[in-house]
N, C-alpha and C positions, 0 to 999 in steps of 0.2 A: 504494500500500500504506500510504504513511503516514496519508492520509487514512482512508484504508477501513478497516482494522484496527488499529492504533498509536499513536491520537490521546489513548489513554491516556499516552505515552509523554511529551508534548507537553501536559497537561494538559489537554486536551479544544481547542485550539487546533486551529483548521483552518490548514493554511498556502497559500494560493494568489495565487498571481504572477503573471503573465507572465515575470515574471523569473528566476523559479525553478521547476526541472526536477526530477521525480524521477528516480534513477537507484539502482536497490537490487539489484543483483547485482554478483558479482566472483567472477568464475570462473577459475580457472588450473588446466594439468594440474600432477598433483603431479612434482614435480620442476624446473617452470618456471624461469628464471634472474629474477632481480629486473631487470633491464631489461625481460622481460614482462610485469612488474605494472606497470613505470614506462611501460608504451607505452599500456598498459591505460587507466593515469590521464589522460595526453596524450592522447588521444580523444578521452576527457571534458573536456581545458579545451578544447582546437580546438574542439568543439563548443560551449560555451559561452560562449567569446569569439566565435564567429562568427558565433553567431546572438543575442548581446549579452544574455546572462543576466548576472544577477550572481552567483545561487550555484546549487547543485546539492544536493539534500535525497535524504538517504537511510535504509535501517534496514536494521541490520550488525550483524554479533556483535561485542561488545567485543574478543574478543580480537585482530580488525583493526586495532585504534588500533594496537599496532607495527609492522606494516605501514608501515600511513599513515604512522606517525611518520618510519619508515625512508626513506619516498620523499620526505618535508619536504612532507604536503599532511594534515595532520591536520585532522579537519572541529573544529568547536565544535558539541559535545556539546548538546543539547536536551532529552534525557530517556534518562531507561535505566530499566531493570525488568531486578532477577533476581539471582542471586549465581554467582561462579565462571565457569565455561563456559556457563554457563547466562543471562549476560547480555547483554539485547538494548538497544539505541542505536537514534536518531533525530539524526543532524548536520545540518549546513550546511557544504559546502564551499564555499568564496569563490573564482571565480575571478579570475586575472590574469594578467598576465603577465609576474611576476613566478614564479610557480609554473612556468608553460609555459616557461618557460627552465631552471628547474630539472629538470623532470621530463627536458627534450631531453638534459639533462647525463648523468640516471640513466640513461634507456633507451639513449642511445649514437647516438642518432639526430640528423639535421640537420634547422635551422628551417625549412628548405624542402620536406624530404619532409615533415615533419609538415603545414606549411600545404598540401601538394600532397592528403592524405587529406583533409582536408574540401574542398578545391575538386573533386576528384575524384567527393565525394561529393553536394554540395548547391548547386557551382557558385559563382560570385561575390558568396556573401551578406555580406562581413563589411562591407560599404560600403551596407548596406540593412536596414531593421527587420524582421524577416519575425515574422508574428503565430502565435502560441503555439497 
């Protein structure tokens, strides 16, 4: 999406990596506990540490950044368009593991179930390049 519609956003910048994954949705039912946003994010760095991204690009409505703030994984901002509710973002999230400990703290969860979902899911990649 960033690429295809929002490159305004980005100043007509294409962003493409092997290193960097789009990820532009974030769904929760309403009423969710803030440990399901925070397991939500925890996905997202297991997956990006294990398959050795360095960030994750997205396009969010600003009013997320409290959120994100709230979970300690706020992306750096790349562009926005709009005023009020009405404004749309372009990040970078950076993964580490230095986040992936935080987020295990927020969602309530241990470092081994979390590494247990991506091995469950893509097997023994964190020790192997796999191509984008």
């Amino acid at each position: 999406m960033v690429n295809d519609h929002f490159t305004h956003l980005t100043d007509g910048v294409t962003i493409q990596s092997q290193s960097i994954w789009e990820c532009t949705r974030f769904c929760l039912a309403r009423g969710a506990s803030a440990r399901v946003s925070a397991a939500l994010m925890l996905g997202g760095v297991e997956l990006g540490l294990g398959f050795h991204l360095s960030d994750a690009i997205g396009v969010f409505d600003a009013r997320m950044m409290r959120i994100y703030r709230r979970l300690g994984w706020s992306p750096t901002v790349l562009g926005r368009q709009g005023q009020g509710r009405e404004t749309v973002c372009v990040g970078l999230w950076q993964f580490s593991s230095e986040i992936r400990e935080n987020l295990i703290l927020r969602a309530g969860l241990s470092a081994e179930i979390s590494r247990l979902w991506f091995a469950r899911a893509f097997g023994d990649a964190r020790d192997r390049m796999v191509a984008a």
